[in-house]
BASEDO-944528 format. One record per residue: residue in three letters; residue number from 0; x, y, z negated of N, C-alpha, C in turn. Coordinates in steps of 0.1 Angstrom, whole numbers, plus 5000, padded with zeros to 4 digits. Example, Ala and Ser with C-alpha at 12.3 -4.5 7.8 and 13.67 -1.06 7.14 Angstrom:
<atoms>
+-----+-----+------+------+------+------+------+------+------+------+------+
!   r !   k !  npx !  npy !  npz ! capx ! capy ! capz !  cpx !  cpy !  cpz !
+-----+-----+------+------+------+------+------+------+------+------+------+
! Ala !   0 ! 5132 ! 4943 ! 4922 ! 5123 ! 4955 ! 4922 ! 5132 ! 4967 ! 4922 !
! Ser !   1 ! 5128 ! 4978 ! 4929 ! 5137 ! 4989 ! 4929 ! 5129 ! 5000 ! 4921 !
+-----+-----+------+------+------+------+------+------+------+------+------+
</atoms>
This chain:
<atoms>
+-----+-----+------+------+------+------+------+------+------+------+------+
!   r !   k !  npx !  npy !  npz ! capx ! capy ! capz !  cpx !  cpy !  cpz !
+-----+-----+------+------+------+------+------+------+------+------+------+
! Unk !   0 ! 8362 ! 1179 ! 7826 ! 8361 ! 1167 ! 7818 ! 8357 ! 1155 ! 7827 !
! Unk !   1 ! 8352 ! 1160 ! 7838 ! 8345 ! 1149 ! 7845 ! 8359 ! 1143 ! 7852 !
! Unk !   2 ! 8368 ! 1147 ! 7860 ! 8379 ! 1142 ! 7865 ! 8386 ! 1135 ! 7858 !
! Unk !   3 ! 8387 ! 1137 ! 7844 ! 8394 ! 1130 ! 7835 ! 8389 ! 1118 ! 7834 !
! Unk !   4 ! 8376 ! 1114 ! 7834 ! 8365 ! 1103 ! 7830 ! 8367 ! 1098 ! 7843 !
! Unk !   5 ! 8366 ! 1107 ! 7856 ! 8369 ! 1097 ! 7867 ! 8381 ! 1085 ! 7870 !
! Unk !   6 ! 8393 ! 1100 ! 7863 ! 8405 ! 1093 ! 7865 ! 8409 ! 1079 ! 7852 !
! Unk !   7 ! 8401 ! 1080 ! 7845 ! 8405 ! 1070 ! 7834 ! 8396 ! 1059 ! 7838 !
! Unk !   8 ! 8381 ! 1058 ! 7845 ! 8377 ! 1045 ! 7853 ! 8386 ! 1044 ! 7863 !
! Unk !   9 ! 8392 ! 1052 ! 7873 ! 8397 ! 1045 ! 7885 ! 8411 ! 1041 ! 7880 !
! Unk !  10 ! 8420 ! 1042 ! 7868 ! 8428 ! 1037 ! 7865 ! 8430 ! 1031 ! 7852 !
! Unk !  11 ! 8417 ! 1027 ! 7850 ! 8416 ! 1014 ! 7838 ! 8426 ! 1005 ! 7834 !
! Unk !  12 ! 8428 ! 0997 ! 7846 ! 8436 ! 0980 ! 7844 ! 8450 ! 0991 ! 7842 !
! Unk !  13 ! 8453 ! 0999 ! 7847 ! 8467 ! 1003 ! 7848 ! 8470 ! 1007 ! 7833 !
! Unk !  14 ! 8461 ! 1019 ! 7827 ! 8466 ! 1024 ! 7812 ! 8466 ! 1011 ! 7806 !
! Unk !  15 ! 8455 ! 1000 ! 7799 ! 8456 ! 0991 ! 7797 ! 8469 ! 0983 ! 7796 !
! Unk !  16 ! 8476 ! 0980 ! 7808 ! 8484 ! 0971 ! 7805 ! 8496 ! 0979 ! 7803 !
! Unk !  17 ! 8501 ! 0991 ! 7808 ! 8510 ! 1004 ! 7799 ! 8506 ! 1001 ! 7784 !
! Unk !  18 ! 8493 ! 1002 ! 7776 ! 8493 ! 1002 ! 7768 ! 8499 ! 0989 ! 7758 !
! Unk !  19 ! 8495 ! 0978 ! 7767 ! 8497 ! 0962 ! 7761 ! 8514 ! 0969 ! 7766 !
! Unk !  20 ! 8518 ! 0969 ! 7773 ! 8538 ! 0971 ! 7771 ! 8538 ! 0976 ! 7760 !
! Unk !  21 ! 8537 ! 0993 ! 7759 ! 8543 ! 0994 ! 7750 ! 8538 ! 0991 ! 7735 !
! Unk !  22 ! 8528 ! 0981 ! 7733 ! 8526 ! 0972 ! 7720 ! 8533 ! 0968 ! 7716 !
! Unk !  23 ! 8538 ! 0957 ! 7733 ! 8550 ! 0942 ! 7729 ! 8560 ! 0948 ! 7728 !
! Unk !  24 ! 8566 ! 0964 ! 7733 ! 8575 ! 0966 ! 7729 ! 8581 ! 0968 ! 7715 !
! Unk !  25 ! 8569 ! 0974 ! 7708 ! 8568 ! 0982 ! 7693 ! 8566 ! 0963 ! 7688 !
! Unk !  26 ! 8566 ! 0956 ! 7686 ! 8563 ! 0942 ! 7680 ! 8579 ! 0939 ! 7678 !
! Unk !  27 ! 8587 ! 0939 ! 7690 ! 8597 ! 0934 ! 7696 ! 8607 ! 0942 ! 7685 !
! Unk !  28 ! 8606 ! 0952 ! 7686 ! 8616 ! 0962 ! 7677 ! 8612 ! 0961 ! 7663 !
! Unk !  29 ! 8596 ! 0960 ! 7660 ! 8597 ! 0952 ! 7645 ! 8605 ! 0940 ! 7639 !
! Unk !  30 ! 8602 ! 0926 ! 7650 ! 8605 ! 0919 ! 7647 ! 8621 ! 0917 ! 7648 !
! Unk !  31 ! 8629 ! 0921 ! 7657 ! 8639 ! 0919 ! 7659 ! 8653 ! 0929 ! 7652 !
! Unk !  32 ! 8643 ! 0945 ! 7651 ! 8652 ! 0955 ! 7648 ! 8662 ! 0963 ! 7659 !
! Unk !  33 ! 8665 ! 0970 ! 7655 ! 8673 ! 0981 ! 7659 ! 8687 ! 0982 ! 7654 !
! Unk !  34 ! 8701 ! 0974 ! 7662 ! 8709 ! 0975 ! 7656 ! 8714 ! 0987 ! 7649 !
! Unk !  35 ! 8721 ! 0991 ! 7639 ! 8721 ! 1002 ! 7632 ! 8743 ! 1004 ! 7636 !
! Unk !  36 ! 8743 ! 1024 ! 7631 ! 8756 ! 1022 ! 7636 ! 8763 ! 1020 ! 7621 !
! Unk !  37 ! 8757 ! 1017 ! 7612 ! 8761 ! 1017 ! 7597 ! 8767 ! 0997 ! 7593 !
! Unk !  38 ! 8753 ! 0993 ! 7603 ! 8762 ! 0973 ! 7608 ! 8775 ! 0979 ! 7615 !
! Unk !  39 ! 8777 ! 0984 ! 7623 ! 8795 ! 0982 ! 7630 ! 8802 ! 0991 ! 7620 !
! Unk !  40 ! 8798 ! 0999 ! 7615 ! 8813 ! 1004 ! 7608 ! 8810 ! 0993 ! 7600 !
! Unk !  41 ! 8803 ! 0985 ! 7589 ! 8806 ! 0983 ! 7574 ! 8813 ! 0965 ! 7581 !
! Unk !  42 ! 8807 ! 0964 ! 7593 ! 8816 ! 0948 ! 7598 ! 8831 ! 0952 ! 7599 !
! Unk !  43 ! 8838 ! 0963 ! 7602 ! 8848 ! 0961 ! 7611 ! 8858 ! 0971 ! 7592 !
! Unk !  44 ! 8853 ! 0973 ! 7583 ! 8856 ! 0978 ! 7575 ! 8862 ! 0965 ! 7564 !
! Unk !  45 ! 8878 ! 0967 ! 7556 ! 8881 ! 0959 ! 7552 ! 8879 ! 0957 ! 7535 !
! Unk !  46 ! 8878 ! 0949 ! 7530 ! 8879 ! 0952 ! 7514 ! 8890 ! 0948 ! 7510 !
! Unk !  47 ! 8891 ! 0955 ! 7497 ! 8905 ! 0956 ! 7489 ! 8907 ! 0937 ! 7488 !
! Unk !  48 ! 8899 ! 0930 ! 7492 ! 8906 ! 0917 ! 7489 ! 8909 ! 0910 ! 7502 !
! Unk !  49 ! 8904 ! 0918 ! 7513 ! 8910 ! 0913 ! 7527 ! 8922 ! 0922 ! 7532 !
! Unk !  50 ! 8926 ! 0934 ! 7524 ! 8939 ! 0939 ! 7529 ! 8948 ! 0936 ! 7520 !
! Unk !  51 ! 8945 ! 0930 ! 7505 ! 8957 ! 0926 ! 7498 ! 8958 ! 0914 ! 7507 !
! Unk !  52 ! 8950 ! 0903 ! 7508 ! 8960 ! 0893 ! 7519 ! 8961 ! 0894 ! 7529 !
! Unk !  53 ! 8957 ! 0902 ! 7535 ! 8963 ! 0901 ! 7548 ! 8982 ! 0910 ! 7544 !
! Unk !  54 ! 8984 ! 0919 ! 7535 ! 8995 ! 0917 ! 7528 ! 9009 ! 0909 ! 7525 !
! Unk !  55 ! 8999 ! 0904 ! 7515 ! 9006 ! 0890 ! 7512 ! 9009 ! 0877 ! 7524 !
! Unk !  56 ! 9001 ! 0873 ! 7533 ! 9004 ! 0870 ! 7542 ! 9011 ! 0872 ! 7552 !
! Unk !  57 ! 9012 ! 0885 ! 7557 ! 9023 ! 0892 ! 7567 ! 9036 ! 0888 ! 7560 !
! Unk !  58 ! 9042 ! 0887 ! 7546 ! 9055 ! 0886 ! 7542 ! 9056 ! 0872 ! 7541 !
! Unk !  59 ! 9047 ! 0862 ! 7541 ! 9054 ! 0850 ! 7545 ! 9062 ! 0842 ! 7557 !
! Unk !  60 ! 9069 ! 0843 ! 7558 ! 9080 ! 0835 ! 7567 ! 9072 ! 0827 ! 7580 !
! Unk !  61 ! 9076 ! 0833 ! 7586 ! 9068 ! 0825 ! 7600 ! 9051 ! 0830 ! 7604 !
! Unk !  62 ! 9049 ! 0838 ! 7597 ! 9030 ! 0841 ! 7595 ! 9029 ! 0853 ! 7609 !
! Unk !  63 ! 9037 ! 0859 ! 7606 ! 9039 ! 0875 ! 7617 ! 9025 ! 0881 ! 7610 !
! Unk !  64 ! 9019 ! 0887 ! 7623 ! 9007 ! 0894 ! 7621 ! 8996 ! 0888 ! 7614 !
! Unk !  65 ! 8987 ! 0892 ! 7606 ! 8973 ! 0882 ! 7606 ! 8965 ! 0893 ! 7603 !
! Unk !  66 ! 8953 ! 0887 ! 7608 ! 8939 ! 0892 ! 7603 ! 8931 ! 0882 ! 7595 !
! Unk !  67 ! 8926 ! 0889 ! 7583 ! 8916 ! 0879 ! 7574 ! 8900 ! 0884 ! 7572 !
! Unk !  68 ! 8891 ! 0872 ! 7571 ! 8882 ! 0878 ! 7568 ! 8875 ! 0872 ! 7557 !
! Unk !  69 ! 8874 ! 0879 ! 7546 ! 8865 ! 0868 ! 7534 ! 8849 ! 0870 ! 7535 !
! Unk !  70 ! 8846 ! 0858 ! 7530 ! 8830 ! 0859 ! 7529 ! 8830 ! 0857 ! 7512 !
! Unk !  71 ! 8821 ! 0864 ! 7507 ! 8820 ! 0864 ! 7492 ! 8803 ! 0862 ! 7493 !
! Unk !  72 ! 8798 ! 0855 ! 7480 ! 8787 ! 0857 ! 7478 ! 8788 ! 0863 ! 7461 !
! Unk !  73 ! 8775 ! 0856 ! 7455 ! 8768 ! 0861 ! 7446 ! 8783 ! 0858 ! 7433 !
! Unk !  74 ! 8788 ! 0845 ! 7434 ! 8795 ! 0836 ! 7424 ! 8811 ! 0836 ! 7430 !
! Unk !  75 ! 8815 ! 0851 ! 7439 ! 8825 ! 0848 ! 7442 ! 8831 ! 0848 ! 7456 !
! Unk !  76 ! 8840 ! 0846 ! 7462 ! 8845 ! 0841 ! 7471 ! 8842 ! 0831 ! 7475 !
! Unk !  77 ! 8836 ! 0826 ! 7486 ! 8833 ! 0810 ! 7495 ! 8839 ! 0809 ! 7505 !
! Unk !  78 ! 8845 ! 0818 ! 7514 ! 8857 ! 0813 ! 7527 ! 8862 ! 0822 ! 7529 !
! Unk !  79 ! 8873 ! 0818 ! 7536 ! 8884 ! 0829 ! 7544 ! 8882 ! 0821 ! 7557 !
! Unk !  80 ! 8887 ! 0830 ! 7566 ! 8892 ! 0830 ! 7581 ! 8905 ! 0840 ! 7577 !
! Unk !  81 ! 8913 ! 0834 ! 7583 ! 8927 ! 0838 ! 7587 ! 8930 ! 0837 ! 7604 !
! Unk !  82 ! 8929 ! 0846 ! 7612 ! 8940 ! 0847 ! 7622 ! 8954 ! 0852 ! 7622 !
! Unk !  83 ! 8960 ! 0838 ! 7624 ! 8978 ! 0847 ! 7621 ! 8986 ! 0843 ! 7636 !
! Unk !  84 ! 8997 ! 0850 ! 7637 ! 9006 ! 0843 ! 7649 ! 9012 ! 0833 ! 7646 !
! Unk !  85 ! 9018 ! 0828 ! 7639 ! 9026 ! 0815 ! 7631 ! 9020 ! 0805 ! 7631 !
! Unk !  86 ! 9000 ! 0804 ! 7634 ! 8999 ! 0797 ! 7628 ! 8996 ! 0780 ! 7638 !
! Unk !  87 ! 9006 ! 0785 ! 7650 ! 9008 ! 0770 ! 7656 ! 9013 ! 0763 ! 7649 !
! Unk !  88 ! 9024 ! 0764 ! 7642 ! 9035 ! 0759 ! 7629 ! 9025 ! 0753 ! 7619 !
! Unk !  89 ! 9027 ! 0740 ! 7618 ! 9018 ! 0731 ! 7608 ! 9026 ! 0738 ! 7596 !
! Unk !  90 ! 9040 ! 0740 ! 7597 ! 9049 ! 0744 ! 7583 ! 9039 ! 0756 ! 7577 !
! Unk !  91 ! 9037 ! 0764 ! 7586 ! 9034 ! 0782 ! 7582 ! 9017 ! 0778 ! 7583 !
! Unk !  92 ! 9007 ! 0773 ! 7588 ! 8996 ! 0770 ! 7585 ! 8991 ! 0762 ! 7572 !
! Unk !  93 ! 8999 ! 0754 ! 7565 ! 9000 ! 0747 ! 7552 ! 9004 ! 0762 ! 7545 !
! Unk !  94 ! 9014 ! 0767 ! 7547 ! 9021 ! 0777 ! 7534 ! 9004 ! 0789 ! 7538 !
! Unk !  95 ! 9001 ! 0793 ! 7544 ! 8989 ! 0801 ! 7547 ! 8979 ! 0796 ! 7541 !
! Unk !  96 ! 8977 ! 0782 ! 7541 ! 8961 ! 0775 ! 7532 ! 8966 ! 0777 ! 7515 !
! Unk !  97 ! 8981 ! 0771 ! 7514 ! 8982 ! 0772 ! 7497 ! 8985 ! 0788 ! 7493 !
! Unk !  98 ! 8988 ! 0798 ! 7499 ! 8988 ! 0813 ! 7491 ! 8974 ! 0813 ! 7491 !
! Unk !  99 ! 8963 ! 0811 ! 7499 ! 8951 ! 0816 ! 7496 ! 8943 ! 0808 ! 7486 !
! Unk ! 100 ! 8947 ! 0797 ! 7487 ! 8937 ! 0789 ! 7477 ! 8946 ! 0792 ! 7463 !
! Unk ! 101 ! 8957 ! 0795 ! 7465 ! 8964 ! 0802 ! 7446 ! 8958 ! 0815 ! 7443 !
! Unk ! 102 ! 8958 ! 0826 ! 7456 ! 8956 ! 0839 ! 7454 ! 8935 ! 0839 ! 7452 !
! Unk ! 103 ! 8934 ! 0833 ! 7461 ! 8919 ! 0836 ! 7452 ! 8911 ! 0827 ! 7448 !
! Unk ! 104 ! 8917 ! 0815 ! 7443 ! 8914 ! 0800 ! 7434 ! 8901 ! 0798 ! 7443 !
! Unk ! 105 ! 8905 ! 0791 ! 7453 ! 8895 ! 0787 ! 7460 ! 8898 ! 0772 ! 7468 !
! Unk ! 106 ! 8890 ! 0763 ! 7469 ! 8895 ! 0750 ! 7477 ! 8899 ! 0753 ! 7490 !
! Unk ! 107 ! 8909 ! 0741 ! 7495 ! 8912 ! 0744 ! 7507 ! 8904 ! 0743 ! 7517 !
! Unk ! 108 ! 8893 ! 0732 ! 7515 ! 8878 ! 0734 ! 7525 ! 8873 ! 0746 ! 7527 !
! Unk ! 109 ! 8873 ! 0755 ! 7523 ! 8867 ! 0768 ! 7523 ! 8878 ! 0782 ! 7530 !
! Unk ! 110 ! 8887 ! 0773 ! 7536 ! 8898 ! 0782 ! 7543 ! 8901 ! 0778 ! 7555 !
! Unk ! 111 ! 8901 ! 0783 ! 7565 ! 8905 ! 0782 ! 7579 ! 8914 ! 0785 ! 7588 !
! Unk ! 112 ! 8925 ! 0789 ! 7591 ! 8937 ! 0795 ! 7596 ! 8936 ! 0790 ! 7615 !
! Unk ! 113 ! 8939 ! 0799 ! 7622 ! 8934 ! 0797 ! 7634 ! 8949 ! 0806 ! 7644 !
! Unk ! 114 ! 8957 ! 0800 ! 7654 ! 8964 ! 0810 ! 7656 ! 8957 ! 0823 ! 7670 !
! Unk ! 115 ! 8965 ! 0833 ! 7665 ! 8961 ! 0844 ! 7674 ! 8967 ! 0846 ! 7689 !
! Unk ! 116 ! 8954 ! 0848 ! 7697 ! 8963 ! 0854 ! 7710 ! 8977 ! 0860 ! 7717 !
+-----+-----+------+------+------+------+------+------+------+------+------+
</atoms>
């Protein structure tokens, strides 16, 4: 018992600030979290109203590929992102803003079309 008591005065300042780490570390992981692997699937996961248009989109004339992504809240739908290949074409980026704002009655401020790589 005595060595123990020796060894915990002659290494005081050291457990101490080991201990203050792993505080700031446990604070750090409260406050900030632990990404989870249930955030990457449920981000990269599509809903039935981002694969009907991305659907509907692909068969418009000039659109080629796209990827969509909606943001919905409490009251609805509040934006799209659209990435499409077409959508250098002012022609095929207009027809891309009016199927979305018909398909899910939403203003055209609230839609984005951007072209893809």
């Amino acid at each position: 018992m005595t060595k123990v008591a020796n060894l915990f005065k002659r290494y005081k300042k050291v457990i101490a600030i080991a201990g203050l780490l792993i505080l700031l570390v446990a604070i750090a992981v409260i406050s900030f979290g632990v990404p989870s692997q249930t955030l990457t699937i449920n981000s990269t996961a599509l809903s039935e109203t981002e694969t009907k248009l991305m659907r509907i989109l692909s068969e418009i004339e000039g659109v080629g590929k796209a990827e969509v992504m909606v943001t919905e809240g409490a009251e609805g739908v509040e934006g799209v992102v659209i990435v499409c290949e077409g959508a250098n074409s002012l022609m095929v980026r207009n027809d891309v803003i009016n199927a979305v704002k018909v398909a899910l009655k939403i203003e055209k401020n609230n839609i984005a079309v951007y072209a893809m790589n």
